[in-house]
N, C-alpha and C positions, 0 to 999 in steps of 0.2 A: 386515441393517442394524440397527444401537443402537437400542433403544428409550428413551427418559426419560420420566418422569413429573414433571411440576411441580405440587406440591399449594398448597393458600393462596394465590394469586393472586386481588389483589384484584378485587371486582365491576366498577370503574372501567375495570380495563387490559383485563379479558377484553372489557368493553363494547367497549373503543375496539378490538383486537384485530379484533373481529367485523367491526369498522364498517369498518377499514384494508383489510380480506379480502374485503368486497364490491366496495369501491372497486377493487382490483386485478383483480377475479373469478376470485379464491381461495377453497378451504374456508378455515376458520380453522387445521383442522392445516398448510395448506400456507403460510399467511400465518406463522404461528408460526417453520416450517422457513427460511423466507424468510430473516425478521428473524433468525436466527439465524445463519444463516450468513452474510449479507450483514456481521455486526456480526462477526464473528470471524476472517472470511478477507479479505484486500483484493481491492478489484475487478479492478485489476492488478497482476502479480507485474512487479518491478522488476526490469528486462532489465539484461545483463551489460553492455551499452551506456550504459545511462541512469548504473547503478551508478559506471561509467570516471568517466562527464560530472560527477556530481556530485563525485568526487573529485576532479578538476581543478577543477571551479570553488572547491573547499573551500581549493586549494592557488592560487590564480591564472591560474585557467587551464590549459590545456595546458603552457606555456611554464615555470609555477609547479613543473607537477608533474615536467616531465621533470630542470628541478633539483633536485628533491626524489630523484629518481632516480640520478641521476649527476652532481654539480656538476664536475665536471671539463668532462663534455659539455657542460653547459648555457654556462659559460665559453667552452671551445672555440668553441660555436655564435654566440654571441652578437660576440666578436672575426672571426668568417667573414663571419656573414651580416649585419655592421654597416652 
């Protein structure tokens, strides 16, 4: 595993640091690791599903995006299931 080294850190952050790592009852390297990877990776990875949903609501909806897809189809569709 990588190791880093952060030097110069002020007295203030390493304080509060310490104090955040008790509170969770963490060392402080573990509290450190924490905040670290909490801040740099999201807590959940955006499912292929969510992804779909958000692009249809960016287009209208479902109904927006399969226009956006095929407007012949969405025509078609729309004269059928009037």
């Amino acid at each position: 595993m990588p190791v880093v080294t952060v030097r110069n850190i002020p007295t203030e952050t390493h304080r509060a640091i310490k104090a955040r790592a008790q509170l969770a009852g963490r060392s402080t390297e573990a509290e450190i690791r924490y905040i670290l990877d909490s801040t740099v990776r999201p807590a959940a990875q955006l499912g292929i599903g969510s992804a779909l949903h958000q692009l249809a609501m960016q287009h209208g909806g479902f109904e927006g995006l399969n226009a956006l897809r095929n407007p012949m189809s969405a025509a078609h569709d729309a004269a059928v299931f009037a």
